[in-house]
C-alpha positions in Angstrom: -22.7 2.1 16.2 -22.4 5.5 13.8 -24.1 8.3 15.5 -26.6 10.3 14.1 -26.6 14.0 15.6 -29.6 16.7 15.5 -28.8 19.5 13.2 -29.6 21.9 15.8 -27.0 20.6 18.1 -24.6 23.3 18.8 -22.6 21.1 21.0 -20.7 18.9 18.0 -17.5 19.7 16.4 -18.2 19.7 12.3 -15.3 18.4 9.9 -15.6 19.4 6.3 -13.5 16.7 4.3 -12.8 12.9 5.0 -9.3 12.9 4.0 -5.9 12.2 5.3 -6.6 15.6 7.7 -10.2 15.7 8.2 -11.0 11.6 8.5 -7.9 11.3 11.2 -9.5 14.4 12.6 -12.7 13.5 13.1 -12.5 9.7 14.1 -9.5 10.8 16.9 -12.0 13.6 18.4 -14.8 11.3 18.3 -12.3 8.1 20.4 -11.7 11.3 22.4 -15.4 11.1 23.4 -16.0 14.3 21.3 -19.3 14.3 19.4 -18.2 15.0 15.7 -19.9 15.3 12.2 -17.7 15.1 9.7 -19.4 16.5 6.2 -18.4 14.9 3.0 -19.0 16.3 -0.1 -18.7 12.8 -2.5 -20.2 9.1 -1.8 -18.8 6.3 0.2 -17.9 3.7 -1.7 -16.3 0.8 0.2 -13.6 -2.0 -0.5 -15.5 -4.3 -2.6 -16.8 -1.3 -5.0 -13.0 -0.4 -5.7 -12.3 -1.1 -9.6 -9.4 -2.3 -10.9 -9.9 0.1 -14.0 -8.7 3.3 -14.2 -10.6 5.1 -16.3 -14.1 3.6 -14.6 -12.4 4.2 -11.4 -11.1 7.7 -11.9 -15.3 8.2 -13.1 -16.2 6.9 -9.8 -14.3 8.5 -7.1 -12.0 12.1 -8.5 -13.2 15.5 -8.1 -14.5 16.2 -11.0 -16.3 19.4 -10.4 -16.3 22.2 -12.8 -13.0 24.5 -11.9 -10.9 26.8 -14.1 -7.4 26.9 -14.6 -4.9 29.9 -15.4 -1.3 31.2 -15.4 1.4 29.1 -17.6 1.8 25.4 -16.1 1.3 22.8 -18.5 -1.8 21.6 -16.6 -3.7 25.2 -17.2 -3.2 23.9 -21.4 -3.8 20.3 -21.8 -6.2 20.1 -18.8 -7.7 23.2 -18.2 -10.4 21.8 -16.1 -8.7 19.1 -14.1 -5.9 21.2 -12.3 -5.9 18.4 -9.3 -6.4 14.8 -9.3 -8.1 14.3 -5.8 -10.8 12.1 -4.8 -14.2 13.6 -4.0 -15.7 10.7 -1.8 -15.4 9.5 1.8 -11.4 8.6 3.0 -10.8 11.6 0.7 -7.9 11.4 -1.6 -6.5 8.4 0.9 -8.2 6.1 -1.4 -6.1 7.0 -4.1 -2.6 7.8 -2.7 0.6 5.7 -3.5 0.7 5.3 0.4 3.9 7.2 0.6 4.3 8.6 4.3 7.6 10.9 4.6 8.9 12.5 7.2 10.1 16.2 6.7 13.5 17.3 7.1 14.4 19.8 10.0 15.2 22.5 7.4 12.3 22.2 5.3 10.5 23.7 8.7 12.4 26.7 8.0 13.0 27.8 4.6 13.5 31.1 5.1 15.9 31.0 7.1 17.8 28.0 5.6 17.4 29.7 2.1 17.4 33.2 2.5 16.1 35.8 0.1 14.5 34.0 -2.7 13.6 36.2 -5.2 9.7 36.1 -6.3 9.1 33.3 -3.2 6.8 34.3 -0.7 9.1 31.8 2.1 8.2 31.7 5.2 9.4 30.2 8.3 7.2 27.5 9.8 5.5 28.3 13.4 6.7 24.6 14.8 10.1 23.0 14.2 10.6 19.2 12.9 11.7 18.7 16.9 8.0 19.8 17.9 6.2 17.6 15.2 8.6 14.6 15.8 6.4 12.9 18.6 3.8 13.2 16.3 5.5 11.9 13.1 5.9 8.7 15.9 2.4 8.7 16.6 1.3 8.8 12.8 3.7 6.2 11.7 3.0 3.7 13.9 -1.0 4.2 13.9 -0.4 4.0 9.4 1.8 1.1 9.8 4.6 2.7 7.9 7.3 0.6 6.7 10.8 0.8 8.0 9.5 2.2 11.0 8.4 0.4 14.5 9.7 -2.8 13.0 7.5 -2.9 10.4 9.4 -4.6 7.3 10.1 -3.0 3.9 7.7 -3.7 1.1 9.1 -6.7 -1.4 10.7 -4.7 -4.9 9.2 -5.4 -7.8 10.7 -4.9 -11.4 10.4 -1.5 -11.6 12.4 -1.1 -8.1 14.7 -3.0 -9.3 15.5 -1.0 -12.4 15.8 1.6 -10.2 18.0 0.3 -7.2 20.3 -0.8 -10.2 20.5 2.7 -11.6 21.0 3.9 -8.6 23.5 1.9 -7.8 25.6 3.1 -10.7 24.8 6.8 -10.1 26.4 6.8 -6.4 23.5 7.4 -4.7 22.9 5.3 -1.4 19.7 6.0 0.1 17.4 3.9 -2.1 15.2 1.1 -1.0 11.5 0.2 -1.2 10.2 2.9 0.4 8.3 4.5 4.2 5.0 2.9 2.9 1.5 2.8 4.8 0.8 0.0 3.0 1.2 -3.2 5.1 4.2 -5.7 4.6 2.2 -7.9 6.9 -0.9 -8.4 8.5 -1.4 -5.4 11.0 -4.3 -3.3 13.1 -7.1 -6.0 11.6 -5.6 -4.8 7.9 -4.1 -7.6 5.8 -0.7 -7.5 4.4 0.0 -6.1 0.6 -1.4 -8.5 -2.3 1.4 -6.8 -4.9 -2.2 -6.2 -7.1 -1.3 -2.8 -8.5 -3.7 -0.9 -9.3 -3.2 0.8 -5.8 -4.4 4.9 -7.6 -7.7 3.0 -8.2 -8.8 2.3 -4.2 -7.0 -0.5 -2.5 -9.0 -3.7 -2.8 -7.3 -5.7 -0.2 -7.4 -2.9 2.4 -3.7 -3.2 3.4 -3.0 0.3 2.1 -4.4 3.0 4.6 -6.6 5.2 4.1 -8.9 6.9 6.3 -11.8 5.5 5.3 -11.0 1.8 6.1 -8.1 2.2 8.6 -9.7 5.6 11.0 -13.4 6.5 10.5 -15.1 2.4 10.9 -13.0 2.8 14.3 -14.5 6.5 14.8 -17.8 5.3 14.2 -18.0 2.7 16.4 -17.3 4.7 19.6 -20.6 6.2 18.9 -19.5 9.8 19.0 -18.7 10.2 14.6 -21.6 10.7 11.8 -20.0 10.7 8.6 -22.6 12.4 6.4 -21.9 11.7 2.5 -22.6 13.4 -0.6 -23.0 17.0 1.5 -21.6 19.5 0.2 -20.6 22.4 2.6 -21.5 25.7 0.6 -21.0 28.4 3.5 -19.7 28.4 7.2 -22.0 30.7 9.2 -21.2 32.9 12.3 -22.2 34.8 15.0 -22.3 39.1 15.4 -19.4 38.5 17.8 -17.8 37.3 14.5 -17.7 33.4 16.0 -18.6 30.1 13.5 -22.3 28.8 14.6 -21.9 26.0 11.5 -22.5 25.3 8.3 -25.1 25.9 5.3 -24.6 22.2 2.7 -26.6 20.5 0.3 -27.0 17.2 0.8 -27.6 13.9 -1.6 -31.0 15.8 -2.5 -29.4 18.9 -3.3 -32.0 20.5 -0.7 -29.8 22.7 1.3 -28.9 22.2 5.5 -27.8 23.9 8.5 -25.2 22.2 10.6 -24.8 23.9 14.3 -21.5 23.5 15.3 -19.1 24.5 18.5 -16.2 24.1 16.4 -15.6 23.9 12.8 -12.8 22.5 10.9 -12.2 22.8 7.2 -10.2 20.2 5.9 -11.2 20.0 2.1 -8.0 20.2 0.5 -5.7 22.9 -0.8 -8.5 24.1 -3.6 -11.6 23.5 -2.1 -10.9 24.6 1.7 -9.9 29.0 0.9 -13.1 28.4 -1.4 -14.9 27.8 1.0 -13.3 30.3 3.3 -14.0 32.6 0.3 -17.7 31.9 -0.3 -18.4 32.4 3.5 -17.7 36.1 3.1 -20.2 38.2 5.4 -20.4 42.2 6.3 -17.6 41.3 9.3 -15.8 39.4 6.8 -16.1 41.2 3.6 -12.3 39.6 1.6 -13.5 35.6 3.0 -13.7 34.3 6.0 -10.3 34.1 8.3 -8.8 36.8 5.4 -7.8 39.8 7.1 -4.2 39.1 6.5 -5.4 38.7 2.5 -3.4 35.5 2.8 -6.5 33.1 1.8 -6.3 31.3 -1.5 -2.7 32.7 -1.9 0.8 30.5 -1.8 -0.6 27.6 -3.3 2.0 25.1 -4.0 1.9 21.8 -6.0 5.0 20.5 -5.8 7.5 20.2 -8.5 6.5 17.0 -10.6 7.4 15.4 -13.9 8.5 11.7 -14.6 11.1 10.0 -16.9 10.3 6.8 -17.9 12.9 4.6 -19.6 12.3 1.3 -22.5 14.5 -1.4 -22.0 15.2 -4.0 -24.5 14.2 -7.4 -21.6 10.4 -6.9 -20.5 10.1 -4.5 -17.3 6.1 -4.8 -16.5 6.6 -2.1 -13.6 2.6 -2.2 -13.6 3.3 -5.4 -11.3 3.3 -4.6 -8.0 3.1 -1.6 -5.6 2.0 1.3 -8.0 5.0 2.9 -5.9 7.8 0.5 -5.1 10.9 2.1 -4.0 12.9 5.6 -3.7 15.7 7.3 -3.9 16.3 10.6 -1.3 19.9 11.1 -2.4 18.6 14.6 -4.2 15.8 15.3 -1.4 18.8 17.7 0.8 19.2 21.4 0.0 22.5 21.6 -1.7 22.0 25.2 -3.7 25.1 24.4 -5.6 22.7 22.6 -8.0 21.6 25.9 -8.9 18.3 25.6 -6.6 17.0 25.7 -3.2 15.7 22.8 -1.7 15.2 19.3 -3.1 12.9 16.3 -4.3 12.8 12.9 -4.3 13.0 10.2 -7.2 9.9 7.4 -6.6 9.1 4.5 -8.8 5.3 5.0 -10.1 3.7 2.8 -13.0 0.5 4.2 -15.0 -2.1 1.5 -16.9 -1.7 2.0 -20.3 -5.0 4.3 -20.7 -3.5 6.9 -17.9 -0.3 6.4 -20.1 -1.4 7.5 -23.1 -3.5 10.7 -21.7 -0.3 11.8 -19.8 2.2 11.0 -22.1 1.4 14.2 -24.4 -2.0 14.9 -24.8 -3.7 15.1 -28.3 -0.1 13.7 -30.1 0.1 10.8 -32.1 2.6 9.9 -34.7 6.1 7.9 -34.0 7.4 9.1 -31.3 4.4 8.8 -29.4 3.3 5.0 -30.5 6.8 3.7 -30.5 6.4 4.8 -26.8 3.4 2.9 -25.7 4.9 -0.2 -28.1 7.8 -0.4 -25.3 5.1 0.0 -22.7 5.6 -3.3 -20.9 9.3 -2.6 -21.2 9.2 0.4 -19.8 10.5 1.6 -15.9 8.7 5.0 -14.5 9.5 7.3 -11.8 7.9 10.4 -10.6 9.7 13.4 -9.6 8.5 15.1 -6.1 10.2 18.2 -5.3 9.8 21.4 -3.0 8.0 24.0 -4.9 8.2 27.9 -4.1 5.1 29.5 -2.9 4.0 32.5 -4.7 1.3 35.1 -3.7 0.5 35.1 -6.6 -0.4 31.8 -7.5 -3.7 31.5 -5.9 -7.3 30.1 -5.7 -9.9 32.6 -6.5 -13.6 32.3 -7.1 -14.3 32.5 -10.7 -16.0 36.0 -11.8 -19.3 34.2 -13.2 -19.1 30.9 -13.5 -21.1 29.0 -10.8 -21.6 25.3 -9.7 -24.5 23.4 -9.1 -25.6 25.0 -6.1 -25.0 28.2 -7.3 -21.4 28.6 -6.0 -18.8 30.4 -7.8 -16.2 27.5 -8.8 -12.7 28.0 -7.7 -10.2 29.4 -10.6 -6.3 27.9 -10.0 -3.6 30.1 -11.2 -0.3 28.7 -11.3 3.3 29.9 -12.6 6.1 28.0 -11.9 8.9 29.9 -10.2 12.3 29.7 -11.7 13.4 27.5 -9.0 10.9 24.9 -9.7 11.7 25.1 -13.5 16.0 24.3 -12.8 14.6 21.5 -10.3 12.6 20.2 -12.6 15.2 20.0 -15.6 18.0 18.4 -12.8 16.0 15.8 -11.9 14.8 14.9 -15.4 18.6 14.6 -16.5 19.3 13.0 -13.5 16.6 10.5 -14.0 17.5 9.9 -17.7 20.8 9.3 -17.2 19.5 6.7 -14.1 17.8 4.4 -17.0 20.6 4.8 -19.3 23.2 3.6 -16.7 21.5 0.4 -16.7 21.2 0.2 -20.2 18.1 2.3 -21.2 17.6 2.4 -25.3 15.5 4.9 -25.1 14.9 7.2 -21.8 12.2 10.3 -21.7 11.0 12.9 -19.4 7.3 13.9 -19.4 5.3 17.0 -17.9 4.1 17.5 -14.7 0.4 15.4 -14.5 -2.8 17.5 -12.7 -1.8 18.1 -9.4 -2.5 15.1 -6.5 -0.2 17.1 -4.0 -2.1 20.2 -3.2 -1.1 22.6 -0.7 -0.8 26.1 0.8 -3.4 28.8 0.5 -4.4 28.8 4.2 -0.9 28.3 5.5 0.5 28.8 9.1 2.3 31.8 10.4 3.6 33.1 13.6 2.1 36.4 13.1 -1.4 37.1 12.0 -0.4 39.1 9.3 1.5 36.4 7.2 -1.0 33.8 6.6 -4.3 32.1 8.0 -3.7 29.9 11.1 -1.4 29.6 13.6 1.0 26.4 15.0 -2.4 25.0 15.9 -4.4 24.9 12.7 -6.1 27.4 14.0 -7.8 30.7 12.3 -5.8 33.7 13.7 -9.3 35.4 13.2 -11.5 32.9 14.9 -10.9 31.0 17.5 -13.3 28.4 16.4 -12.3 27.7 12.8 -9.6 25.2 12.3 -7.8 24.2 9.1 -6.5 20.5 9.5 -5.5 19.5 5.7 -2.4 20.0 3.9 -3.9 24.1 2.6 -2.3 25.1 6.5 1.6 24.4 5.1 3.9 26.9 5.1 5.7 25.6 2.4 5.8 22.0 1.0 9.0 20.5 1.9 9.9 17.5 -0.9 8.6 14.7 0.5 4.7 13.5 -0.4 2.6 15.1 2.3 0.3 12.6 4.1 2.6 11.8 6.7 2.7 15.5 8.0 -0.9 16.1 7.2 -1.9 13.4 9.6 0.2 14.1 12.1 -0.8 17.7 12.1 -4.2 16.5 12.8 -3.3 14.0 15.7 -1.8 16.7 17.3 -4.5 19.0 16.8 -7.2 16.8 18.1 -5.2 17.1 21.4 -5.0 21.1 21.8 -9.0 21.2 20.5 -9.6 18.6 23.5 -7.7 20.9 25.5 -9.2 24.2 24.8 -13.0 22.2 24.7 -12.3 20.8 28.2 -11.0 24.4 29.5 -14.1 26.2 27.7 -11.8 28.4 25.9 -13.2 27.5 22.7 
């Protein structure tokens, strides 16, 4: 039975976000015996509302709030006020993912060191190694059902895999196959095994893929000890003269505005949404944001270097059958510098519906080029390109100088600039990914520009020293000892795998050390 917890009880931990770090948060406190409220700012919308349509869908459940966009990234130009593609409803943006779960690689833990002085990248070592988070990774894995790990079986390939296997193939590479999925290749944890529907951006309407809203908070709930509160938006997180969070000021489905005592709270609303926050709860103790004294908050955000290359083939592909991701390859995911870059990404098989097509293909352009493109459509292989991005102080979330949102909040502005090393990535991997398709007998191959941002990350990232960033190994705010930050805004840097995986393990683990420092009365 779903709590329901007075507003005036200072005893409960408060989560602000659902997603991959706050939902996992919250519902693992709560079987903890913890009393949690997690707050969510959008609606809860459950299996059966799920719509196999993406342009209804993407109405229903993205962020869609007003934000602004700067800097020179495609995204700023042809969508100036959709810099993220995020979900703004309960489960987060686990409702929309591609179910990817990755494990990093031990020298994506320590960039600095691994790649030295990069010039214009704000590196940073991480405060934990891979050896730390590796019991972790276990944990997560096997509680997401991840493919290729505890037994579980590998996903079946569809068309679009195996375009890609064969391309592969040819090119040399050898680590391809259909994926680390937490989606279900058979029935497991009460969750049925994967339909091959598609559709899987839209909400998955079989509930095999995880997410926490059907896989984590149902379970939270029913211990008694979890209130999910939907459609409140957290505006301001409050604290005491001793400079210690009390709660949190939202509005809820009414718009009339709340106070949430809290012992603890934990921001967990994504990379853009979370230093805003911070940002808006500015006080007289405070005056740059709360958490800010290093100056760190909103800075080093990272969105991972993205573009796809799809290819048209002259037998019928239909990669839209199937796992909207189907298979990998992580032959390019190692640092090898001699490419003329640090770091790496990964090549993954994704598959827009024709509508999503058309908007990402080239915005606004029509002519032959463009309509001989969707013509091939259903002849057509995609992939997405995921690489490690360099943080930059200076790209960064601010609050926009006038422009307010519905409750009378500044919105967050995104500036972005793409770092030299994410713009000789990003041209690598589109040859690379061209010459993949033509291998295997591509007539016509093309790259296209990065999409809004899905992977969001940074701006509230972990450091060793206070100095260098927001929190330390432990999510927590070097400045408060009460404030955690438990979704993917706490990396260091972004490593090239997708990020769930690490985000949810991050919040398994911190579940533990908040139990800890609760039970000790250290916190």
């Amino acid at each position: 039975m779903a709590a329901k917890f007075d507003l005036n009880d200072d005893s409960v931990v408060v989560i602000v976000g659902s997603g991959a770090g706050g939902g996992t948060l919250g519902t693992q406190l709560a079987l903890k015996g913890i009393k949690t409220v997690i707050l969510e700012a959008g609606g809860r919308h459950n299996m059966e509302d799920f719509q196999n349509d993406e342009w209804a869908s993407f109405a229903q459940i993205s962020w869609l709030d007003p934000r602004t966009t700067s800097g020179s990234w495609r995204v700023s130009r042809d969508f100036p006020g959709l810099p993220a593609w995020i979900v703004k409803a309960v489960g987060g943006s686990t409702v929309h993912w591609a179910g990817a779960a990755l494990r990093f690689q031990p020298h994506e833990f320590k960039t600095r060191t691994a790649y030295g002085e990069v010039a214009g990248a704000n590196l940073l070592d991480w405060p934990i190694t891979l050896e730390e988070l590796e019991p972790w990774y276990a944990k997560a894995e096997d509680r997401m059902g991840v493919t290729r790990t505890n037994g579980i079986p590998g996903l079946p390939g569809n068309n679009n895999f195996k375009v890609l296997k064969a391309g592969a193939d040819k090119m040399g590479y050898t680590e391809c196959h259909t994926g680390n999925m937490a989606i279900n290749s058979e029935p497991r944890d009460g969750r049925g095994g994967c339909q091959q529907i598609g559709f899987c951006f839209q909400g998955c309407k079989s509930g095999a893929k995880w997410s926490t809203l059907i896989a984590e908070i149902p379970k939270g709930e029913e211990t008694g000890k979890l209130e999910v509160r939907a459609n409140a938006q957290v505006l301001k997180i409050e604290h005491d003269a001793k400079g210690k969070v009390t709660g949190v000021v939202y509005a809820d489905k009414d718009g009339a505005i709340q106070r949430q005592k809290a012992r603890i709270v934990a921001v967990a609303g994504n990379s853009i949404e979370s230093p805003r926050l911070l940002l808006n709860s500015a006080s007289s103790m405070f005056p740059d944001g709360l958490a800010n004294s290093s100056g760190q908050v909103g800075r080093n955000y990272m969105r991972h270097m993205t573009g796809s290359v799809y290819g048209v083939f002259e037998k019928p592909v239909r990669m839209y059958r199937g796992t909207t991701m189907a298979g990998i390859i992580r032959d390019e995911a190692k640092n090898k510098p001699d490419r003329g870059f640090v770091g790496g990404y990964e090549m993954e098989t994704l598959s827009l519906g024709l509508p999503f097509m058309a908007a990402f293909l080239d915005p606004g352009a029509w002519g032959r080029e463009f309509t001989s493109a969707l013509d091939g459509y259903d002849h057509m292989a995609g992939m997405w390109l995921v690489g490690e991005d360099m943080p930059q102080e200076s790209n960064r979330i601010t609050l926009h100088a006038d422009k307010k949102d519905k409750h009378g909040m500044p919105v967050p502005n995104v500036h972005f600039d793409d770092h030299p090393n994410d713009v000789a990535m990003r041209q690598h991997a589109y040859r690379q990914g061209m010459a993949l398709y033509e291998s295997v007998g591509a007539t016509r191959s093309f790259p296209t520009p990065p999409y809004p941002s899905t992977h969001n990350l940074g701006t509230n990232r972990m450091s060793e020293k206070a100095r260098d960033g927001v929190v330390n190994k432990w999510g927590q705010t070097h400045d408060v000892a009460n404030l955690f930050v438990s979704d993917g805004s706490q990396f260091t840097t972004g490593g090239a795998e997708n990020p769930t995986l690490t985000i949810v393990a991050l919040a398994l683990r911190q579940a533990d050390y908040i139990a800890g420092q609760m039970a000790k009365n250290a916190i």
